[in-house]
C-alpha positions in Angstrom: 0.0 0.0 0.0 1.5 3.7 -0.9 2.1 6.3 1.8 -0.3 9.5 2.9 2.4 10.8 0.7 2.7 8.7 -2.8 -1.0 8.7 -2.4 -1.3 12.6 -2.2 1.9 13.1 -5.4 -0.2 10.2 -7.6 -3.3 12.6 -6.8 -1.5 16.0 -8.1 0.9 14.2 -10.6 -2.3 13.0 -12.1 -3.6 16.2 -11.7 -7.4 15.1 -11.7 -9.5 12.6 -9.5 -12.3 10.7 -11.1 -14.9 10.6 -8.9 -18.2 8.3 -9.9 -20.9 6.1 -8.4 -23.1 3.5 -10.1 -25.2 0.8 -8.1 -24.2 -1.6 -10.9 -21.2 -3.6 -10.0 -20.8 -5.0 -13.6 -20.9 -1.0 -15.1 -18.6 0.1 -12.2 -16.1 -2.4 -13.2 -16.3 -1.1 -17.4 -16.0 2.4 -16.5 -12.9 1.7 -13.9 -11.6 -0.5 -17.1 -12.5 2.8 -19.3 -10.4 4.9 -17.1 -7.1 2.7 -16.9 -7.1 2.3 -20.3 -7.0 6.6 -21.0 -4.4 6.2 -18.2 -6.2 6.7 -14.7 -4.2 5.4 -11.9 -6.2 6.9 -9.3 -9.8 6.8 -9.0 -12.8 8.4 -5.9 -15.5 5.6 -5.9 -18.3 7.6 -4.2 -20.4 5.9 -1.2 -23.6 7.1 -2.1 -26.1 3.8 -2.7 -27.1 0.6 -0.8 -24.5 -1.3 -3.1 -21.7 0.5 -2.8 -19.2 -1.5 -0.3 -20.6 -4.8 -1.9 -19.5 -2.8 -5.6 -16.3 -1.4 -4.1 -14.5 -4.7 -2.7 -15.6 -6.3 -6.5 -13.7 -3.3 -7.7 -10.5 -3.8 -5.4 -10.8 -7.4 -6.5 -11.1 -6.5 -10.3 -7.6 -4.1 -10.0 -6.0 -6.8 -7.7 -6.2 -9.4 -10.6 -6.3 -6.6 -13.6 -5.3 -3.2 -13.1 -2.5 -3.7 -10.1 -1.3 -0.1 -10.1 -4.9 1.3 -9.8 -5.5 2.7 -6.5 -9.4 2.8 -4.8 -10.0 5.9 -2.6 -13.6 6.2 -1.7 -15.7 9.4 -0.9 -18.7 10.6 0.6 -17.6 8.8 3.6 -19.2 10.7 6.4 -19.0 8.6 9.5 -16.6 6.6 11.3 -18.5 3.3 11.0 -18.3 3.5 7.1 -14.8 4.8 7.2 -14.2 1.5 9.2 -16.1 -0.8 6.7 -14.0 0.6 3.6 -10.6 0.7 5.2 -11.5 -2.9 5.9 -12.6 -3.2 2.3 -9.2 -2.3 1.0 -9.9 1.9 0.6 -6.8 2.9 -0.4 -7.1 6.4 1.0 -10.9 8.6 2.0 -12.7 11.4 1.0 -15.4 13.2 3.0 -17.3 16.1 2.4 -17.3 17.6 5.2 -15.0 17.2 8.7 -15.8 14.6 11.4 -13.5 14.5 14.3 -14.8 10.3 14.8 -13.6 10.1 10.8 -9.7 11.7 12.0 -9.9 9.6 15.2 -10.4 6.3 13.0 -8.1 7.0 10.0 -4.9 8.8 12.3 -5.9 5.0 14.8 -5.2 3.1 11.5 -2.9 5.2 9.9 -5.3 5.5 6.6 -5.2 9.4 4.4 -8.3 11.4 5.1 -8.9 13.7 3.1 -11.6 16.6 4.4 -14.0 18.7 2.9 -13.6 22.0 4.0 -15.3 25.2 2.6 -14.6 28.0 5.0 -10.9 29.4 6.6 -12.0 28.4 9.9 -12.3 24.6 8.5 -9.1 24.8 6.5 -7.0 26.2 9.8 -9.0 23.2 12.1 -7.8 20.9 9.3 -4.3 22.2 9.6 -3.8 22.4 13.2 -4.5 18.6 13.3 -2.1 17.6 10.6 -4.0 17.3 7.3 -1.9 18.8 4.4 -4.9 18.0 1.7 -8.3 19.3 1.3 -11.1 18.7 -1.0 -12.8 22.2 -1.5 -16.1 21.8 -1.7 -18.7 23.3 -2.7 -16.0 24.5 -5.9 -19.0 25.8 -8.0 -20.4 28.0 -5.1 -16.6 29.4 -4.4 -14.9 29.1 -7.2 -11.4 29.8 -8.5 -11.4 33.4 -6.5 -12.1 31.9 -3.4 -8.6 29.6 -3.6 -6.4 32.6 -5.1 -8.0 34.7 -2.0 -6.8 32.3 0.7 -3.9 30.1 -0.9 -1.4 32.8 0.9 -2.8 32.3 4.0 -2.6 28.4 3.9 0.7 28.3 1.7 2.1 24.7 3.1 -2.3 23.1 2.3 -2.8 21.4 -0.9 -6.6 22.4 -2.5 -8.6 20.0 -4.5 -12.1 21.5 -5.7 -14.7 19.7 -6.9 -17.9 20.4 -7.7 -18.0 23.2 -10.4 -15.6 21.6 -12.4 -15.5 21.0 -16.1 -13.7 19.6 -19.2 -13.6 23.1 -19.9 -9.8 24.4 -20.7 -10.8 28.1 -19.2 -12.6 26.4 -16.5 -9.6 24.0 -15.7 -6.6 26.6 -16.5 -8.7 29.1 -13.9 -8.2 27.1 -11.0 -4.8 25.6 -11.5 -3.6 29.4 -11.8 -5.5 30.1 -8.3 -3.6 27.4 -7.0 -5.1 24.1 -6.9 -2.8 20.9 -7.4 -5.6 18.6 -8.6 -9.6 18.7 -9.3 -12.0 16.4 -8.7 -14.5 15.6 -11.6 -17.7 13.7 -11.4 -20.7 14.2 -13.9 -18.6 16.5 -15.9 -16.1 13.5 -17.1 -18.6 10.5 -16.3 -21.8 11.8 -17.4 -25.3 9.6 -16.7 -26.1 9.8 -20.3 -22.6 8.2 -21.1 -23.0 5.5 -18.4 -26.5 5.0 -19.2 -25.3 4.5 -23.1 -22.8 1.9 -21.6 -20.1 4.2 -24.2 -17.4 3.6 -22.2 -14.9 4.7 -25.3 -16.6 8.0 -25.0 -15.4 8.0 -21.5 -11.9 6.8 -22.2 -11.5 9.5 -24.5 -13.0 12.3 -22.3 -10.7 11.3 -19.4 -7.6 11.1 -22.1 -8.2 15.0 -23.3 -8.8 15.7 -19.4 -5.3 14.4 -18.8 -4.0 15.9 -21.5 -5.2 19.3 -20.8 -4.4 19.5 -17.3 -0.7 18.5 -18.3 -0.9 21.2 -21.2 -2.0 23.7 -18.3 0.1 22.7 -15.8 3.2 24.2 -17.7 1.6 27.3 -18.6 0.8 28.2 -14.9 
């Protein structure tokens, strides 16, 4: 298993995190196939439906035999029982969007990467004072790009990851790596309902392709 650390550089060297939920366990398993193959290596499966632990240990099991250098972080994880039931699921790292002190007790007890959702100063300095160095920004849409060039000076050593508000959008994506951000998290703008009801799982390996490929493109023009 990687570090808090190679977990966090795979996150920003990748430069986007997928982020999806479907109660299918069969369509979960062709879009994390989709996203390999355009070159994902890290991947947010969301815990937002009855199925989603079942789906999430048939995905671990699919990358343990398949996809070995794919790593599982799960999000929407908003209490410390279901942080318990994916760490013991093989969660690779979690995502929540909002903090929970129960959530820090568990992961810092089994020394598993948290990562919180904060939205205001107040919640970014509570998540520094007890250690974090990454946060997921969220709501992005309702703050936006502003919002992280306003307080990146203030939290110079945090790491920001919005999502919500993001899109395959070059402007939109060039606009908040020049405020600061070292990755974005992208759900229904990359893996839309209409594509995963289609089953056009090329469509999404070639959306998350251009994704990479544009983040790398703005990543040396910031």
């Amino acid at each position: 298993m990687l570090s808090h650390t190679e977990i966090k550089d795979l996150i920003e060297q990748q430069g986007i995190l997928p982020l999806f939920f479907n109660e299918d366990a069969a369509i979960s398993i062709d879009i994390v196939k989709a996203l390999y193959a355009a070159g994902i290596r890290i991947i947010e499966y969301t815990n937002r439906g009855e199925t989603a632990l079942a789906n999430f240990k048939q995905l671990k099991e699919e990358c343990a035999i398949n996809h070995k250098d794919m790593y599982l972080g799960i999000g929407t994880i908003k209490t410390a029982d279901a942080a318990n039931a994916f760490i013991n699921a093989g969660a690779d790292f979690l995502i929540s969007p909002a903090w929970n002190n129960e959530i820090l007790a568990v992961c810092n007890e089994k020394n598993y990467l948290w990562i919180p959702g904060c939205m205001t100063p107040t919640e970014i300095a509570h998540a520094e004072l007890k250690g974090i160095t990454m946060v997921k920004i969220f709501p992005g849409n309702v703050l936006g790009p502003t919002y992280i060039s306003a307080i990146k000076e203030v939290f110079p050593a945090m790491k920001f990851m919005p999502t919500g508000g993001v899109s395959l959008d070059k402007n939109n994506l060039a606009g908040w790596f020049k405020a600061g951000v070292v990755a974005v998290g992208m759900g229904s703008k990359l893996i839309s309902k209409e594509l995963i009801a289609n089953k056009d799982y090329t469509m999404i390996e070639a959306l998350a392709k251009e994704a990479l490929e544009m983040v790398k493109t703005i990543k040396t023009e910031v």
